[in-house]
N, C-alpha and C positions, 0 to 999 in steps of 0.2 A: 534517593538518586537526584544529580543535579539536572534541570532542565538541559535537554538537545535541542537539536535540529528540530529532530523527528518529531520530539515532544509539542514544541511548539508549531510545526506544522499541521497538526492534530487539534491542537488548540487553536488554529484560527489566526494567531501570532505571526509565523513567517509565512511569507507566500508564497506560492505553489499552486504547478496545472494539476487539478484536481480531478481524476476520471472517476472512480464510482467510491462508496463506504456505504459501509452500512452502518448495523449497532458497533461491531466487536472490530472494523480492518477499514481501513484506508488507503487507495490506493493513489498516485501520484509517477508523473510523470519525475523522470531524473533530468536533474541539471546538467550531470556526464556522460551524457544518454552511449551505450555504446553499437545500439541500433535504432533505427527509427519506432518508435514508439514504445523504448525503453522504460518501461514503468517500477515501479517500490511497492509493495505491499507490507505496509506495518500497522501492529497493533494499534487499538485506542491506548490502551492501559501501557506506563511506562513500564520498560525494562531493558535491562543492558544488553539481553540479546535473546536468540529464541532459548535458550536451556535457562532464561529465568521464569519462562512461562510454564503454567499451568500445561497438565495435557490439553484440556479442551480449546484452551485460549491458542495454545500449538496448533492444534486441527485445523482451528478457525481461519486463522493466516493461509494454514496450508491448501484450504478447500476455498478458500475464497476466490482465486483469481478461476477456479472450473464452474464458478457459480455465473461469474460476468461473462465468460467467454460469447457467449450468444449476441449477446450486448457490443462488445467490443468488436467486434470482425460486422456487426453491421457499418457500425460508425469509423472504423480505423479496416478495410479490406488489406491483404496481404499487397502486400508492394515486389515488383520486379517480377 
């Protein structure tokens, strides 16, 4: 696969607001944000989309942003 965005955002490469990662996800604010603190959750590991991932490396994505949530709503509280 050729390097993205994504890939290199992952990589340290492009730049990007950077809110939590762990081992397996990283999360990042969007640049087209379409609400305020629109955020991305994508893999470390390349792939063209989630049906190229593994089950677990799928879970991982998917369980991750219920993992930060605690986290985030100290530091970002609901707005309006």
């Amino acid at each position: 696969m050729d390097s993205c965005v994504f890939c290199d955002i992952v990589a340290g490469v492009a730049p990007a607001h950077r809110l939590l990662e762990d081992r397996h996800t990283l999360a990042f604010l969007n640049v087209a944000p379409a609400t305020t603190g629109h955020a991305l959750v994508v893999p470390r590991r390349p792939a063209e989309g989630l049906w190229d991932l593994d089950e677990e490396e799928h879970a991982q994505v998917a369980r991750a942003p219920a993992g930060w949530r605690g986290c985030c709503l100290l530091r970002w509280p609901r707005l309006g």
